[in-house]
N, CA, C and O atoms as a CHARMM CRD file, in Angstrom:
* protein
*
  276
    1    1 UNK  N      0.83900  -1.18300   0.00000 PROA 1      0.00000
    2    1 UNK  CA     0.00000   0.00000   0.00000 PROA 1      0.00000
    3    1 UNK  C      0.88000   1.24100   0.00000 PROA 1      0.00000
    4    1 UNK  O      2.05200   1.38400   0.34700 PROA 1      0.00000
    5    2 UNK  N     -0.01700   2.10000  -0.48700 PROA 2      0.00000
    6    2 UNK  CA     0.91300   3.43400  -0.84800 PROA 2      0.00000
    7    2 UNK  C      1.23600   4.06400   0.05900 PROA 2      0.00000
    8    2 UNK  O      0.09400   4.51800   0.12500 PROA 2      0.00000
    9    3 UNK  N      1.85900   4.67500   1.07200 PROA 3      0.00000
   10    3 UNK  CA     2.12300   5.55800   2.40000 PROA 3      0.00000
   11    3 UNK  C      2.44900   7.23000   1.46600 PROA 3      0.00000
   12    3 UNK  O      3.09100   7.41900   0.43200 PROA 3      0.00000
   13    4 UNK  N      1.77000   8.12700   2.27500 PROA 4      0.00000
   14    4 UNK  CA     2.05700   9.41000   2.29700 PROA 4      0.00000
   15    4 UNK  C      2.29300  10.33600   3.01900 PROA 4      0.00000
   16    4 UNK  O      2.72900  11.46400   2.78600 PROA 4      0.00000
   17    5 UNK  N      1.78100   9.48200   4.55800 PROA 5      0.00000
   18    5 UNK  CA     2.02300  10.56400   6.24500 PROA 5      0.00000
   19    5 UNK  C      2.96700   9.31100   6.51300 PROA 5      0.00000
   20    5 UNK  O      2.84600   8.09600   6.35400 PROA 5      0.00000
   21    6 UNK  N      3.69700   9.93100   6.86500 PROA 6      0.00000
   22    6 UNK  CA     5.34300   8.57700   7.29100 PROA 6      0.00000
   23    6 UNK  C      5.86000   9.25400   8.40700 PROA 6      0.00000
   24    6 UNK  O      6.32000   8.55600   9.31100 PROA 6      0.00000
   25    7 UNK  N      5.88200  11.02900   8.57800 PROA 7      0.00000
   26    7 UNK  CA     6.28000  11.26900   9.88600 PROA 7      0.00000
   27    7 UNK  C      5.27300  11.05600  10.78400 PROA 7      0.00000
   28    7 UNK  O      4.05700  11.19700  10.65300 PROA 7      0.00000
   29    8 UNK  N      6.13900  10.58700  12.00600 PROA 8      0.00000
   30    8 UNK  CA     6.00300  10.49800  13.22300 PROA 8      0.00000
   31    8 UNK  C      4.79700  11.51800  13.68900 PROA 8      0.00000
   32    8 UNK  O      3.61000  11.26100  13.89000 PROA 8      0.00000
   33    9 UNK  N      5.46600  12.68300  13.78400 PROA 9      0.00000
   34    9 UNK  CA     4.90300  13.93000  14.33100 PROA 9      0.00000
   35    9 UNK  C      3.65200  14.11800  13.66300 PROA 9      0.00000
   36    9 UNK  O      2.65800  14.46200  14.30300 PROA 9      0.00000
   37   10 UNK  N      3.61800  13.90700  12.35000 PROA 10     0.00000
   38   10 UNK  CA     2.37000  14.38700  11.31300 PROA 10     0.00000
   39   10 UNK  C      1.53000  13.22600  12.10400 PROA 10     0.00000
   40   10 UNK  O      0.76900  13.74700  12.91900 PROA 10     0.00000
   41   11 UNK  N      1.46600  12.00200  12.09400 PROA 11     0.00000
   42   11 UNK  CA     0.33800  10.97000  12.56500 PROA 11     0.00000
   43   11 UNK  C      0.21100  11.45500  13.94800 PROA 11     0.00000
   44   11 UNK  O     -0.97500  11.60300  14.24200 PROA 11     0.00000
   45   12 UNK  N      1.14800  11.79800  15.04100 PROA 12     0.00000
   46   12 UNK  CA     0.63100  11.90200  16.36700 PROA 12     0.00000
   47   12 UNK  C     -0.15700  13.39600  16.01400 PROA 12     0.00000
   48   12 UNK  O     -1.34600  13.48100  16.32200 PROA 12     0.00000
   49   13 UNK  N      0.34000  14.25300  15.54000 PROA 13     0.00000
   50   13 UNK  CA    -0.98200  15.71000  15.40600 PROA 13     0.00000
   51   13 UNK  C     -1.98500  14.96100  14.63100 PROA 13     0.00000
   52   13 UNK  O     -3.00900  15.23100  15.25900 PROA 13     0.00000
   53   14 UNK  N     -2.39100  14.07200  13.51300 PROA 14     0.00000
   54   14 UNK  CA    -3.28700  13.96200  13.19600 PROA 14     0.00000
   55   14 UNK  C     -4.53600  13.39400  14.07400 PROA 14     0.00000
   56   14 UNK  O     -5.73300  13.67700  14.01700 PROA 14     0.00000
   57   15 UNK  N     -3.81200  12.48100  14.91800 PROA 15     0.00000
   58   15 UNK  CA    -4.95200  11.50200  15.69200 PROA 15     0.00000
   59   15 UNK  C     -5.56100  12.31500  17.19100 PROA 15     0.00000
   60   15 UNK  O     -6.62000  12.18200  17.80500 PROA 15     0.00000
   61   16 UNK  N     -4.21700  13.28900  17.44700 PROA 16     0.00000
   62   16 UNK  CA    -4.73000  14.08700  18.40900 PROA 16     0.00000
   63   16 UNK  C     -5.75200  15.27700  18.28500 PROA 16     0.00000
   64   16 UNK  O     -6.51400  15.71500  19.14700 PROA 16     0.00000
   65   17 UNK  N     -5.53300  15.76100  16.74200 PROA 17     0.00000
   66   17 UNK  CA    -6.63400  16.35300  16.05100 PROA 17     0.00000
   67   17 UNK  C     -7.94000  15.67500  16.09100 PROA 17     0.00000
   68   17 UNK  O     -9.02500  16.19400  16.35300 PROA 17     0.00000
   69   18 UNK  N     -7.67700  14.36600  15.77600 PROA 18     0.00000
   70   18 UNK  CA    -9.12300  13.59100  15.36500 PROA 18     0.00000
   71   18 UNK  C     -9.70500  13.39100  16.45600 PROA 18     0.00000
   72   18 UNK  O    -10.93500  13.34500  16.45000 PROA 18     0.00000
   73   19 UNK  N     -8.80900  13.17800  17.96500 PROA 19     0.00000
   74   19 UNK  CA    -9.76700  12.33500  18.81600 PROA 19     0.00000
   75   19 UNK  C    -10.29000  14.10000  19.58000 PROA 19     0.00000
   76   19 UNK  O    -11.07800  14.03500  20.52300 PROA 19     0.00000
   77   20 UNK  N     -9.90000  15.28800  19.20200 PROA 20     0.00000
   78   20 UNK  CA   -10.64100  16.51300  19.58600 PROA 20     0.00000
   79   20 UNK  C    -11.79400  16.85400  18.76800 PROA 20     0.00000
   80   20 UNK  O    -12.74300  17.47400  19.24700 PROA 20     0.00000
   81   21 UNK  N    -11.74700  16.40200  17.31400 PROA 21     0.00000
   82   21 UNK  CA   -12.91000  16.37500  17.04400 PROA 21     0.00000
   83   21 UNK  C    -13.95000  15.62600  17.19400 PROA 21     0.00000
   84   21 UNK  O    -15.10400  16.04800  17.27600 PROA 21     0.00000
   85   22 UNK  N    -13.57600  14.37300  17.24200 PROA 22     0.00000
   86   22 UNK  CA   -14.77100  13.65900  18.11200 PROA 22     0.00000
   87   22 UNK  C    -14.95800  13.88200  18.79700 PROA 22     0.00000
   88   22 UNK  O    -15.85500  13.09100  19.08900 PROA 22     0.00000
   89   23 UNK  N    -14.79200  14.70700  19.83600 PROA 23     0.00000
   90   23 UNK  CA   -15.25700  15.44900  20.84000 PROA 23     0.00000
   91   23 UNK  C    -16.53700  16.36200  20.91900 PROA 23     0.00000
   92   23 UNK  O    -17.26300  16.66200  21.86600 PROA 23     0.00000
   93   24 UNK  N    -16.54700  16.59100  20.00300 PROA 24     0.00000
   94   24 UNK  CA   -17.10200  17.82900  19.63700 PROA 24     0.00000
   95   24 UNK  C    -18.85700  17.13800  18.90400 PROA 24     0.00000
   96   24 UNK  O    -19.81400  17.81900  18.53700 PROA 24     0.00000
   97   25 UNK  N    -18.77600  16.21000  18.90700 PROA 25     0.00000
   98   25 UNK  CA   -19.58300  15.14200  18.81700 PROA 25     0.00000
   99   25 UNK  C    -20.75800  15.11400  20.19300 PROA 25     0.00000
  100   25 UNK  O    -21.96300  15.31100  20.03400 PROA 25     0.00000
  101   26 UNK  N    -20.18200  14.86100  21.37100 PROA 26     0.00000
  102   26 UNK  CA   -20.87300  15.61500  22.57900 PROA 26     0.00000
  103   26 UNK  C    -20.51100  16.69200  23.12900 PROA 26     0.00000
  104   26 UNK  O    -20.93600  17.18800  24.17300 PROA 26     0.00000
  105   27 UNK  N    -19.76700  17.04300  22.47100 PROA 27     0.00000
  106   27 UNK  CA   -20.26700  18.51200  23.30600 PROA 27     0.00000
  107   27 UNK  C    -20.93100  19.62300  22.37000 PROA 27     0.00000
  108   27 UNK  O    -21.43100  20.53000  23.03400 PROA 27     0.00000
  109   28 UNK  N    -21.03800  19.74700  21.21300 PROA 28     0.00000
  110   28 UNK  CA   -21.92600  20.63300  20.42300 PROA 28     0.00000
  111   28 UNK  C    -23.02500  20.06100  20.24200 PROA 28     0.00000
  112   28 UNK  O    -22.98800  18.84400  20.41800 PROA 28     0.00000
  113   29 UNK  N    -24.71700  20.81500  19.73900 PROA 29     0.00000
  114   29 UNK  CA   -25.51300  20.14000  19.37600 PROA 29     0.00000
  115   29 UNK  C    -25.88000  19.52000  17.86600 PROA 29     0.00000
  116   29 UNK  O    -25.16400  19.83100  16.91400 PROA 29     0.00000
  117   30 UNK  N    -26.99800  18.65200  17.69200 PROA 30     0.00000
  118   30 UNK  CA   -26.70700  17.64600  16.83100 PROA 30     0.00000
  119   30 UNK  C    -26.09200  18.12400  15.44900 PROA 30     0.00000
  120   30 UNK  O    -24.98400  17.73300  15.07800 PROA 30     0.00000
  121   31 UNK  N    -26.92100  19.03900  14.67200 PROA 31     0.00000
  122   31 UNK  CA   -26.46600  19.38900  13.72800 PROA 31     0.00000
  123   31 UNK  C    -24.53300  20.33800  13.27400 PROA 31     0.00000
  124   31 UNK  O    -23.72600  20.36700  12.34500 PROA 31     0.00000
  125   32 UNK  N    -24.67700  20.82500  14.42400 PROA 32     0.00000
  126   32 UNK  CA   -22.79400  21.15000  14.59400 PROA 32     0.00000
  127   32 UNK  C    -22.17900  19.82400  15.29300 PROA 32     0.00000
  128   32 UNK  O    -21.18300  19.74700  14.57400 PROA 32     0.00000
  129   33 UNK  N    -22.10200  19.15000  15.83500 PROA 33     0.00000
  130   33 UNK  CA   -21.43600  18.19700  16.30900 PROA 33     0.00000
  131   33 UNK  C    -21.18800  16.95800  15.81800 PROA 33     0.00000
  132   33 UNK  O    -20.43900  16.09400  16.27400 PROA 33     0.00000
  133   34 UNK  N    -22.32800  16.92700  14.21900 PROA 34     0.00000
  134   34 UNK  CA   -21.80800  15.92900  13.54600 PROA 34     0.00000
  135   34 UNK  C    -20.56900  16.47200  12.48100 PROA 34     0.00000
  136   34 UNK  O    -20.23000  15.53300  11.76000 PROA 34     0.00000
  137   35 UNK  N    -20.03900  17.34200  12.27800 PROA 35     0.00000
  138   35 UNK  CA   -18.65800  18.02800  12.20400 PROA 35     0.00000
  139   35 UNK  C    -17.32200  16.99100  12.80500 PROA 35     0.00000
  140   35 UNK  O    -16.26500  16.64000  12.28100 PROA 35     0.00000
  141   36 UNK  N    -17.89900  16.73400  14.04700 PROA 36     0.00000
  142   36 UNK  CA   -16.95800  15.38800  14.81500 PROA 36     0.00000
  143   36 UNK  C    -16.38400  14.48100  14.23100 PROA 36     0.00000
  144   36 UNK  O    -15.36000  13.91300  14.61300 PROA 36     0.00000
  145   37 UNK  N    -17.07500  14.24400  13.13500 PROA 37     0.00000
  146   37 UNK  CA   -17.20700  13.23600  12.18300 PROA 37     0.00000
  147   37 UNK  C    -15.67700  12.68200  11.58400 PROA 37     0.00000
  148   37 UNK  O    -15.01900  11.64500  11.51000 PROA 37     0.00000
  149   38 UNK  N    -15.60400  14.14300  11.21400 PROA 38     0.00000
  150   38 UNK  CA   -14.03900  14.49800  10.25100 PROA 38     0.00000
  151   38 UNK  C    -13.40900  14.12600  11.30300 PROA 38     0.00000
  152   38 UNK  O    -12.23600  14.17100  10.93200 PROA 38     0.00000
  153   39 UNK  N    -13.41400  13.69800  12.65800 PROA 39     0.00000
  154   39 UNK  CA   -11.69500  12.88200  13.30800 PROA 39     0.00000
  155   39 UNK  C    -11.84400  12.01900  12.89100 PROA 39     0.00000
  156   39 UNK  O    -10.67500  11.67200  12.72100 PROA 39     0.00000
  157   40 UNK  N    -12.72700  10.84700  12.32800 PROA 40     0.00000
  158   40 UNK  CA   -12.26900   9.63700  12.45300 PROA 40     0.00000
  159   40 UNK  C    -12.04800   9.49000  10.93300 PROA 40     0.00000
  160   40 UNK  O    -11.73400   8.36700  10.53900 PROA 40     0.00000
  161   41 UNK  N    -12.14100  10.23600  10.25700 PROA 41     0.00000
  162   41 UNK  CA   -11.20900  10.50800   8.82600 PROA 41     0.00000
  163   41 UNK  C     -9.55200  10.54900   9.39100 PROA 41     0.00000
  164   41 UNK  O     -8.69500   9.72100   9.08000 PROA 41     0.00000
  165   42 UNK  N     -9.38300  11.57400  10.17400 PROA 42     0.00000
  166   42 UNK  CA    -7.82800  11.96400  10.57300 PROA 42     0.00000
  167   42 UNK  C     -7.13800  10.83700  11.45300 PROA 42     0.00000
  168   42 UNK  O     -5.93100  10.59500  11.41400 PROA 42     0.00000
  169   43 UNK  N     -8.17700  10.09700  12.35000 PROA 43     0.00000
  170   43 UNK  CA    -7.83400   9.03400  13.16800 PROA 43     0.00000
  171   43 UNK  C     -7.13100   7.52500  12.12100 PROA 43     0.00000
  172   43 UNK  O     -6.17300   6.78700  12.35100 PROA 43     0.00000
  173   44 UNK  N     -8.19000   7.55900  10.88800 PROA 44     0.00000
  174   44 UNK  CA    -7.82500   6.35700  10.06100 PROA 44     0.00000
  175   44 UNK  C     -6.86000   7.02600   9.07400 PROA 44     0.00000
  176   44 UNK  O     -6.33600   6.26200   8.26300 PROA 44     0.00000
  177   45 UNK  N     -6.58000   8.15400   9.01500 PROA 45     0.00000
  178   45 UNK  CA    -5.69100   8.26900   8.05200 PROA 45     0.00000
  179   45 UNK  C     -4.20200   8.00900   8.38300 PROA 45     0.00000
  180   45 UNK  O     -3.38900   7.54300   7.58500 PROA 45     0.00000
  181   46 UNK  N     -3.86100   8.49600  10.10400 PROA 46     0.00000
  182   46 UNK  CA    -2.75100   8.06200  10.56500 PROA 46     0.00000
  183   46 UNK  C     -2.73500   6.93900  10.85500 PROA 46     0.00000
  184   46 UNK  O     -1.59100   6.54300  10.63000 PROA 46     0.00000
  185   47 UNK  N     -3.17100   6.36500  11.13100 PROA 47     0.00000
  186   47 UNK  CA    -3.46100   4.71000  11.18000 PROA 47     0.00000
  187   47 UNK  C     -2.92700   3.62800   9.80900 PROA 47     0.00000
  188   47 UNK  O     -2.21800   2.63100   9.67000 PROA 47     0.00000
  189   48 UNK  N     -3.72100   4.49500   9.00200 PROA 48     0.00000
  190   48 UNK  CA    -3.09500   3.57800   7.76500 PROA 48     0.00000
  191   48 UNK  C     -2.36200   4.44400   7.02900 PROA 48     0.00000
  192   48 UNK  O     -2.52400   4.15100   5.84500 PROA 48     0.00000
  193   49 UNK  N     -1.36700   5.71000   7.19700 PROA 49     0.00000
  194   49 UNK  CA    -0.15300   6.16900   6.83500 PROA 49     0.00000
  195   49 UNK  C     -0.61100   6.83800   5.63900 PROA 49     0.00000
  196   49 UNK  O      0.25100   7.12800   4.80800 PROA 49     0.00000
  197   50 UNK  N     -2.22200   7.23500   5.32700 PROA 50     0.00000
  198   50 UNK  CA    -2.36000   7.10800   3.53800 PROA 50     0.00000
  199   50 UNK  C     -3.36600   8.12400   4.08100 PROA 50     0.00000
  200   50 UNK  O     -4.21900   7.98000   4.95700 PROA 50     0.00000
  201   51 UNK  N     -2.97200   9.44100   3.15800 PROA 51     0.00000
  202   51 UNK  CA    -4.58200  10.49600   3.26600 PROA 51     0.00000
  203   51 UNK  C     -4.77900  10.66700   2.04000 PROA 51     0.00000
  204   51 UNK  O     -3.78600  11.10400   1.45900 PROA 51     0.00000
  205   52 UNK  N     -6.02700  10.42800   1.15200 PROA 52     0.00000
  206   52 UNK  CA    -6.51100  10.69000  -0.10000 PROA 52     0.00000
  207   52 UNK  C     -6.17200  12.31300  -0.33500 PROA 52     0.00000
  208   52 UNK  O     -5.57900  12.75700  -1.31800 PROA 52     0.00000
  209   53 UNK  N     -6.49300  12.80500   0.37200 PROA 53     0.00000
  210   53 UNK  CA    -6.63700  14.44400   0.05900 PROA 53     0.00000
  211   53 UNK  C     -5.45100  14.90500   0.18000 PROA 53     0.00000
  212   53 UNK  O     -5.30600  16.07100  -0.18400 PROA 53     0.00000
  213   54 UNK  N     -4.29900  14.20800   0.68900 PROA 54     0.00000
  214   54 UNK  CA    -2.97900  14.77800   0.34600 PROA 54     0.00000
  215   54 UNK  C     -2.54600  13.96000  -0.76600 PROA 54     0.00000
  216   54 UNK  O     -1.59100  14.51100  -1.31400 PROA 54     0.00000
  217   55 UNK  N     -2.80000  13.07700  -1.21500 PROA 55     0.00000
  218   55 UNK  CA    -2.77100  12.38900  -2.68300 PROA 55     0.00000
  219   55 UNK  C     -3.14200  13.12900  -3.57200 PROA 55     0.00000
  220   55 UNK  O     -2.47700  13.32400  -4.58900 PROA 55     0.00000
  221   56 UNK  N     -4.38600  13.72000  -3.30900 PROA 56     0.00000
  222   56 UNK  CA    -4.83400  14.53500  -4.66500 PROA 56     0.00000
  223   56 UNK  C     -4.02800  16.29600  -5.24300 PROA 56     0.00000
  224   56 UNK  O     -3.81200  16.99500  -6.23300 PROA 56     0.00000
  225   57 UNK  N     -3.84400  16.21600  -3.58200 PROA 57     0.00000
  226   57 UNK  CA    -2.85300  17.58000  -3.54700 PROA 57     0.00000
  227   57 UNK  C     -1.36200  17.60800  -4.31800 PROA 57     0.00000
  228   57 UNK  O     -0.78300  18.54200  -4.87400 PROA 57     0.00000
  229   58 UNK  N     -0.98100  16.23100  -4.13100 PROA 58     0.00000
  230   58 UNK  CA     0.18400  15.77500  -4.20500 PROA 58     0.00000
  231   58 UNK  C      1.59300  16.24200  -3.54100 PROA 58     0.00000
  232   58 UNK  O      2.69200  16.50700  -4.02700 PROA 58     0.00000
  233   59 UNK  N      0.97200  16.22500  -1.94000 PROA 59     0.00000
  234   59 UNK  CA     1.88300  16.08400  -1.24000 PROA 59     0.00000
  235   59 UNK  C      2.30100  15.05700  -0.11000 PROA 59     0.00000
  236   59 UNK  O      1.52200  14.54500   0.69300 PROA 59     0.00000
  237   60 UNK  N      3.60600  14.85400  -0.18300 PROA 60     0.00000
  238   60 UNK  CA     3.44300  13.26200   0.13900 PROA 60     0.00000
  239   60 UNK  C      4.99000  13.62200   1.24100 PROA 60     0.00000
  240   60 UNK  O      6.06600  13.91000   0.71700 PROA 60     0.00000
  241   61 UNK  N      4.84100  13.54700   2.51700 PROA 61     0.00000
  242   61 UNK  CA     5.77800  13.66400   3.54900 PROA 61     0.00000
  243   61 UNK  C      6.79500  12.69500   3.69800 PROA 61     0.00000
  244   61 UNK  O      7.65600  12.89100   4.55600 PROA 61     0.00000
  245   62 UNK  N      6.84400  11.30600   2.73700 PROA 62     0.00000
  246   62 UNK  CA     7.66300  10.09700   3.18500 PROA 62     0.00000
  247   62 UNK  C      8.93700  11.04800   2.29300 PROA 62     0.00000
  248   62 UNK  O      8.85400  11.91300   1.42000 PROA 62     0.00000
  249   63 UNK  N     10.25300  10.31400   3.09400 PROA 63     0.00000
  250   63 UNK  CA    11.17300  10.76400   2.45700 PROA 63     0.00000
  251   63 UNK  C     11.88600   9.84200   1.55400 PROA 63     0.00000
  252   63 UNK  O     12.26200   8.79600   2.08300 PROA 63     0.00000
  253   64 UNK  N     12.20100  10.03500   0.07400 PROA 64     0.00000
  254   64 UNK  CA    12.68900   9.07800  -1.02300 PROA 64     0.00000
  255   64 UNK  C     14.48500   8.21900   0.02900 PROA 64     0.00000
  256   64 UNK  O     15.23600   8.70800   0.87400 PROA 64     0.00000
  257   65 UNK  N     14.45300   6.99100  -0.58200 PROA 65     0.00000
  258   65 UNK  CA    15.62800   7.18900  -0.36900 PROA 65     0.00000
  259   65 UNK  C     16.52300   7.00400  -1.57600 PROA 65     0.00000
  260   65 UNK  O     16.33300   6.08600  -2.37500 PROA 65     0.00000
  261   66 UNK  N     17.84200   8.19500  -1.74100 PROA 66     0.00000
  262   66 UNK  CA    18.20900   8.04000  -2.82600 PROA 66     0.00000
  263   66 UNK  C     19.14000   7.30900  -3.41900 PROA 66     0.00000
  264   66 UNK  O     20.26000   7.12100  -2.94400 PROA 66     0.00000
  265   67 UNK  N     18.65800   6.77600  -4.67700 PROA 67     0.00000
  266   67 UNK  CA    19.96500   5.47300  -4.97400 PROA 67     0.00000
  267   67 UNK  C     20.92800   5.43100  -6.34800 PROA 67     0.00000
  268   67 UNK  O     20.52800   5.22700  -7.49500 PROA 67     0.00000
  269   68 UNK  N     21.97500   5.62000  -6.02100 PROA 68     0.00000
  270   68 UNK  CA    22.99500   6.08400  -6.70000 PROA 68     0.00000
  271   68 UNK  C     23.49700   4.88200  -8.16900 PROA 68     0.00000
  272   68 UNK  O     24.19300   3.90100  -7.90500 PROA 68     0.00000
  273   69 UNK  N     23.01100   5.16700  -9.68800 PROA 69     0.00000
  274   69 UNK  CA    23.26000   4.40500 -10.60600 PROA 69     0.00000
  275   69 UNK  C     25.31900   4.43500 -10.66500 PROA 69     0.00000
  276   69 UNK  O     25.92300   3.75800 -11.49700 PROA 69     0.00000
């Protein structure tokens, strides 16, 4: 599978992002708090190393490694 979040730091802000927006799940009411939603986009994206929407952007944080012909 393809990886595009490979740092460290980028997955721990992402999931700590996500599990604040699920938050927001109970504590806003229904129609704003399903907004919450979008962590568990950010939760599975660090999880499985792969965000579509930085694919489409085409930016991709893993670093090449380079190999000398």
């Amino acid at each position: 599978m393809m990886h595009n979040v490979c740092s460290r730091t980028e997955r721990i802000i992402r999931t700590l992002l996500g599990i604040a927006l699920l938050g927001l799940l109970f504590m806003l009411p229904s129609p704003i708090g399903y907004l919450g939603l979008v962590g568990v986009v950010l939760i599975a994206s660090a999880a499985m190393r792969y965000c579509p929407l930085s694919h489409l952007m085409g930016v991709n944080t893993c670093k090449m490694k380079e190999t000398h012909s």
